[in-house]
N, C-alpha and C positions, 0 to 999 in steps of 0.2 A: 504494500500500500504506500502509494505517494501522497505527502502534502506540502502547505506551502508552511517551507522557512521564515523566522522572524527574520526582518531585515538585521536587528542589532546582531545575532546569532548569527546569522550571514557571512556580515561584514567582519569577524573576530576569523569565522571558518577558512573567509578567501586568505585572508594575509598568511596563514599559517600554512594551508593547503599549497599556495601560490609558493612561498619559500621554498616547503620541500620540494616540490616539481624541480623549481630550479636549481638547488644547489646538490641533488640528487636525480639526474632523469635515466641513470643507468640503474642503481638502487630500486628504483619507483616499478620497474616492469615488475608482473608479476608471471612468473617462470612457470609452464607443465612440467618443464627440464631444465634442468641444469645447462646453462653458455648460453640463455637469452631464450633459447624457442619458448611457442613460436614467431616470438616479434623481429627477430631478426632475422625472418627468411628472406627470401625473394623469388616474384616470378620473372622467369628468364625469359619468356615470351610473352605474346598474347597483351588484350586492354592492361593487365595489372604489371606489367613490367619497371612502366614508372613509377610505380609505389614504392616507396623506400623498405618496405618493411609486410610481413604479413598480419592485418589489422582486421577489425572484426568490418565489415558493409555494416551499413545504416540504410539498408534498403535503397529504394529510387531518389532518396536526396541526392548521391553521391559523394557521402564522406564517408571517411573511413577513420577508425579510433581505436586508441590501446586501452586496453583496461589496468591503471597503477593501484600500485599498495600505499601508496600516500594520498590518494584522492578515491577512494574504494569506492562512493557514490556518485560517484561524475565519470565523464569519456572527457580524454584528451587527444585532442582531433590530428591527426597525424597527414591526412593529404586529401587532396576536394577536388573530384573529376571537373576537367571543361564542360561547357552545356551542360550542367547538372543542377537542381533547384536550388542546390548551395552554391555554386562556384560565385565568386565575387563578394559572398555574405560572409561566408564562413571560412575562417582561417587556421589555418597551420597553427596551432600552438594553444586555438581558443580550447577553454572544458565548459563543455556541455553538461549544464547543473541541471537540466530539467527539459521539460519537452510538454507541448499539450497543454498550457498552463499551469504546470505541477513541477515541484521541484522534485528531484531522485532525493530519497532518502535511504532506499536501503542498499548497502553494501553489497560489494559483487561478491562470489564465491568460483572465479576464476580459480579452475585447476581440473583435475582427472581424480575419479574416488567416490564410492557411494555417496560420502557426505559433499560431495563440490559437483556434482552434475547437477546442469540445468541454471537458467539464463537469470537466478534471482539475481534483484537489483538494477542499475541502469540497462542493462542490456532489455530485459524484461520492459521497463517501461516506457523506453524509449518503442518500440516495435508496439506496445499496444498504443500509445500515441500517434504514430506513424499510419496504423492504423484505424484510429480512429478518425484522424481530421478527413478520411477518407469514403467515410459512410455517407450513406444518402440523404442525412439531413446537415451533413457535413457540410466545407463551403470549401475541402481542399487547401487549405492553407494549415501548415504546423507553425507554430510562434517555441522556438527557441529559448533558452534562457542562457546566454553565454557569457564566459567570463573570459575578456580581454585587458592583457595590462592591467589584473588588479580590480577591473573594474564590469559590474553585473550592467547587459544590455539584454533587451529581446531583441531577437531575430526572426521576422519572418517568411519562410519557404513557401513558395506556389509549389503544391506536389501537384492539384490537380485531381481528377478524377475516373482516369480512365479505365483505372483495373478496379475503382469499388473497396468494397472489403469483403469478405471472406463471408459468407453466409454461416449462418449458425448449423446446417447442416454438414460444413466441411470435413471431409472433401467430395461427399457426396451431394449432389443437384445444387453447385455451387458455379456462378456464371462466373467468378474470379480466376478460379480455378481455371474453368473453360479457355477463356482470354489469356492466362498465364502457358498452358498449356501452347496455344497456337503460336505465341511467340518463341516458344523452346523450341518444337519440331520444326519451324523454322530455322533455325538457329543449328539445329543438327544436321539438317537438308544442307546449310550452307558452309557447314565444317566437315561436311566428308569428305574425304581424301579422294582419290580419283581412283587407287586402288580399289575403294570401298569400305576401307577402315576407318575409324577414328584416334588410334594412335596407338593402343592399348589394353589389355584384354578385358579389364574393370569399365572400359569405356565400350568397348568392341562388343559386349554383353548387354549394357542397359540401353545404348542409341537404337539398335535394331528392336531390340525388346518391347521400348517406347513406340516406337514407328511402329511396329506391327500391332498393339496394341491402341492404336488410334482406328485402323481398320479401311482406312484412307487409299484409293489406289494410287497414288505419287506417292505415299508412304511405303505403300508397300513394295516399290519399285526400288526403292533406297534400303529397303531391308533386304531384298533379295540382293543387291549391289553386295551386301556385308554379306550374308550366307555364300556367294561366291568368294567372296575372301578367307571367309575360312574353310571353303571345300581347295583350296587354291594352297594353302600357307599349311596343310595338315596331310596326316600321310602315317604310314604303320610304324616306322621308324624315324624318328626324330632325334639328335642330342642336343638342340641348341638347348641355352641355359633361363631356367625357371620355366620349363617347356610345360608344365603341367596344370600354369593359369590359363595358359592358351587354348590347350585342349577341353579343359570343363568348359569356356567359354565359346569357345566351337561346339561341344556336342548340345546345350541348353539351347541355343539360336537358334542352329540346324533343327534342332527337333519342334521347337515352336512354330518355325516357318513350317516343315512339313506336315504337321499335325492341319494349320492352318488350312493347306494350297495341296498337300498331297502328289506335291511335285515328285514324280519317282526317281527323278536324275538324284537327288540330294540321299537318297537311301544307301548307295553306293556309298558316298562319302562321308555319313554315319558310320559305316560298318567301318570304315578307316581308322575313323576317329573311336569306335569303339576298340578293335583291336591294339589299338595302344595304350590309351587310358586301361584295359587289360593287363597290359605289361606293365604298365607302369605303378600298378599295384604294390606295395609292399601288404607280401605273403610269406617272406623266410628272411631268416638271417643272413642266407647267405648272398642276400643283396645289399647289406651292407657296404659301404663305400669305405675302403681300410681307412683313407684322410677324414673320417668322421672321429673316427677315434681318439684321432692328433687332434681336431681342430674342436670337438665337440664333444670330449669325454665325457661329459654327465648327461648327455643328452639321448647317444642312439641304443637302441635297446639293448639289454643287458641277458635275457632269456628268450626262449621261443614265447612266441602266441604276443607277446610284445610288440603294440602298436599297427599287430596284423588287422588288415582288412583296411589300410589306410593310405593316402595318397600325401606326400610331399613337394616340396619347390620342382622335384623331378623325379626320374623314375625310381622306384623303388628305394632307397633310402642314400640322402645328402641332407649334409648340414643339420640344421633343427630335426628332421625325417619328418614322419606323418604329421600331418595338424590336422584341427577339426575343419576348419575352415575348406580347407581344401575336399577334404573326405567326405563334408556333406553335401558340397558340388558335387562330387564324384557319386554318390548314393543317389543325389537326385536324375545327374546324365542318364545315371541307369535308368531310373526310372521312365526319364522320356523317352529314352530309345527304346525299350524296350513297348510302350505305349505305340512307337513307329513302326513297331514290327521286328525290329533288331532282335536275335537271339542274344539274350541276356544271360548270364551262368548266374544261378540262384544263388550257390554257394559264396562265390564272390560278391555280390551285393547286398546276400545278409552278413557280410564281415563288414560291410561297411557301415551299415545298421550298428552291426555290436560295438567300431569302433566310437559311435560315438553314445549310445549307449554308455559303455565306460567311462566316456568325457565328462558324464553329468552328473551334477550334484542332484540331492535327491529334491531337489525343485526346480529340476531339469533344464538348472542354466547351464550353457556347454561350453566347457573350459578351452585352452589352449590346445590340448592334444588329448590320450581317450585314460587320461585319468584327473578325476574331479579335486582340485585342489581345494575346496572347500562345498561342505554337504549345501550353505545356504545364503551364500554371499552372492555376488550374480555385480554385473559390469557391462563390459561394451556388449553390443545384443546383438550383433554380425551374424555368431558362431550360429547362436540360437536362432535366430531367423532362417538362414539356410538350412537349418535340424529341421526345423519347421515345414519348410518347405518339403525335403525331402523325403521327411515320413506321413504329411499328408499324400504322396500320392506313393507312396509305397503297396506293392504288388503282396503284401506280404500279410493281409489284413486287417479287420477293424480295429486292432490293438493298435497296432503302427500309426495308423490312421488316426486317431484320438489321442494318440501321445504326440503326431504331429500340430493336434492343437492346443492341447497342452502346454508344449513347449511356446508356442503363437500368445495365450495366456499371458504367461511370465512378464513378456513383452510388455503386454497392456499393464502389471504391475509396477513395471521401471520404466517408463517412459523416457524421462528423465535422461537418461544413458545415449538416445538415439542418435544424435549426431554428433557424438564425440566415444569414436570407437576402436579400437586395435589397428597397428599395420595401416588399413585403408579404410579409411571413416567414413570417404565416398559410396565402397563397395558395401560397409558393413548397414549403411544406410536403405541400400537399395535391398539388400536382402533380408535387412529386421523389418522393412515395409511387407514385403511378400510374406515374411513367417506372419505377422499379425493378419494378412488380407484373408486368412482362414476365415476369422469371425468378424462380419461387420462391425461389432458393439467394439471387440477390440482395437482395430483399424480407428475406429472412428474417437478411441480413448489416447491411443497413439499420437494422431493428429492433432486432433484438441492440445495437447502438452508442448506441440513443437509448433503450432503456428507461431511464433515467434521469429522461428528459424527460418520458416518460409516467407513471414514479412522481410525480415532484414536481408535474408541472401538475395534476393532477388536486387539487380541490378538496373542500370537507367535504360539497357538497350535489348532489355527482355533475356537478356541471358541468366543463369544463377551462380554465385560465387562459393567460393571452397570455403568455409568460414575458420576461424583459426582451430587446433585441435591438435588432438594429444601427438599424434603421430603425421603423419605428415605425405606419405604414400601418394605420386599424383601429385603434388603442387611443388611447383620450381616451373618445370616447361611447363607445366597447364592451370589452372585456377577456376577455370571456368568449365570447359569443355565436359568433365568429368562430371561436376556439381548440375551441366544444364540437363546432360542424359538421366542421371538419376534423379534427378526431379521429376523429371518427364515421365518418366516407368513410373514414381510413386505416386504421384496425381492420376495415374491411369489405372491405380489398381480398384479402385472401384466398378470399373467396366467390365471388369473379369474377362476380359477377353484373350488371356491367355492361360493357360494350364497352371503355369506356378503363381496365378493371381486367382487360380480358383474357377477357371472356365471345367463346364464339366467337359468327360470324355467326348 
């Protein structure tokens, strides 16, 4: 809850705040990690390259802000796009006390951890602000409260009205939504590569996923574009390195397109992509990698039946070896292709079932790899989203089934976690939306918690921004590209019109 500060309280607040900014503005960051991240990143390409730093969006104003430990209820504005409703207003250095006629009063909780997930404090009310002046009895204008040199001014922003706000049904029969949407499959139409790709397999997964889940035929023209690139870039023997994102991400496309169109050329190229994903199972030890040993003692398995039935960065066992992440892409591939017709070995994809079985605590969040390091603790929701996925359409019946929404559950209990998750916060987004799209009620509990995230990432030229986050996976070369695909798949999972969003057979 925001309200307004006393001016005398204020005026004691700025001077002191004002000081430590400056005579501490290294000190002042507050750290997920240790040596600055993530404020000290950068993107190497793309609109955010001249941004000095990785800052949270402020939605379609176009500023961007760090969250300090000397100012815990204010943003301090770090860089202000050209043609953006701030440019010329808002500067470099100003902190933003307030938004919407309300001053921030509660303090951020910037960090990674059951107790620091989720946007309380400025973050939070700046986005429902931003929000609000948006509505339809709104008039489109945000009044600022900024403090420059010492000194408290309003600011007023024309944002305008053209995306609305968010209907209380979100994300379901939501026209913002709608409008939000058209401008991303745009935006993905005009970032595909001419290969057909988008850059990378977290990306290479959600753009087509998206596009085909619009239902569109110029959509689906561009998804089929990408399903040639991975009948194209896939094949029964592979060694290139972290070869194993590629291929989940090949066989989940391909099988969606085909389920879809029932194009029979793409069957062939299943079965390609199934026979390696095959091999690339870890099922014995004696696919151990001997340089795991050197490089990863505590890590690769120690006896048989350890981490069997799972999939790592590569074939059979490197480095980390199996994770869950991987192995419930891998649980689900099976699942579509064999949905395609593909001859699936039972035995092997109920190993992949048990390895993450194992992974889970007995409140079926799913850990790192297929043993639960705590029975009822629970975190970034990636793993579980994709468990989710996986064992809702699991061939192996209505147990599987119901524990695939079980796990989707969980989700709707930690909301909070959803876009700030393990390794790739991007990917773990798109897949913790799919595990919840099991149950509308939970979808719709998920949403609820994180429009915030969707107010603010969203950008001035319809695109969606990477927002700052534990890990980092995806943003240096890209920022955006990544964040606009999986938006795009998560606004669409409502329409169920694909299989790991809950289309039926």
């Amino acid at each position: 809850m925001v309200h307004i500060v006393p001016r005398n309280f204020l005026a004691v607040l700025l001077i002191s705040i004002l000081w430590a900014v400056a005579v501490a503005p290294l000190a002042a960051q507050v750290h997920y990690q240790p040596g600055g991240s993530p404020w000290n990143q950068r993107a190497h390409d793309g609109p955010d390259s001249e941004v000095p730093g990785w800052y949270y969006n402020l939605g379609i104003t176009g500023i961007r802000v760090e969250l300090t430990e000397d100012a815990p209820e204010w943003l301090l504005v770090k860089y202000v796009f050209e043609d953006s409703p701030a440019h010329k207003k808002v500067k470099v250095g100003d902190l933003i006390a307030g938004a919407g006629g309300k001053f921030f009063s509660t303090p951020h909780q910037n960090g990674y951890g059951m107790d620091k997930f989720g946007p309380d404090g400025p973050i939070a009310d700046f986005a429902e602000a931003l929000e609000a002046c948006q509505r339809k009895k709104a008039n489109g204008k945000l009044d600022l409260n900024i403090v420059r040199d010492g000194k408290q001014k309003k600011v007023p922003l024309s944002i305008g009205k053209k995306y609305g706000a968010f209907a209380k049904t979100f994300p379901f029969e939501c026209a913002k939504t709608d409008a939000i949407q058209e401008d991303l499959y745009k935006y993905l139409l005009e970032h595909q590569r001419k290969d057909g790709s988008w850059g990378s397999p977290p990306h290479d997964t959600f753009a087509p996923l998206a596009l085909m889940a619009s239902g569109t035929k110029k959509h689906m023209a561009a998804a089929k574009k990408s399903v040639q690139f991975h009948a194209k870039n896939t094949s029964r023997e592979d060694d290139s390195w972290l070869v194993n994102w590629k291929y989940m991400a090949a066989a989940i496309v391909m099988s969606e397109y085909y389920l879809i169109t029932e194009e029979k050329w793409v069957l062939k190229e299943l079965e390609e992509v199934y026979d390696f994903l095959y091999s690339s199972q870890y099922t014995d030890t004696a696919q151990i990698n001997p340089k795991a040993k050197e490089t990863h003692p505590h890590s690769f398995p120690k006896e048989p039946g350890d981490a069997e039935g799972g999939w790592g960065h590569n074939p059979g066992f490197e480095g980390y070896g199996p994770i869950a992440m991987l192995t419930a892409q891998g649980a689900l591939a099976f699942a579509l292709m064999q949905e395609c017709g593909i001859e699936v070995d039972p035995k092997r994809h109920k190993a992949a079932y048990d390895f993450l079985r194992r992974g889970s605590g007995r409140n079926l969040y799913v850990w790192y790899a297929d043993e639960a390091a705590g029975q009822d603790d629970w975190a970034d929701m990636g793993r579980t989203g994709a468990s989710a996925v996986a064992f809702r359409l699991s061939p192996f019946g209505k147990k599987s089934v119901k524990r695939g929404l079980e796990h989707g559950a969980l989700i709707g209990e930690h909301p909070e976690s959803f876009p700030d998750t393990h390794a790739s916060p991007i990917m773990g987004m798109g897949y913790g939306a799919a595990g919840a799209a099991g149950d509308p009620k939970v979808l719709k509990k998920l949403m609820d918690a994180n429009r915030w995230w969707f107010t603010l990432a969203q950008c001035t030229d319809g695109s969606f921004y990477y927002q700052p986050n534990r890990d980092n996976t995806g943003y240096g070369a890209d920022s955006r590209i990544g964040a606009s695909a999986v938006t795009a798949f998560i606004l669409s999972t409502p329409k169920k019109n694909l299989r790991v969003t809950g289309r039926s057979e």
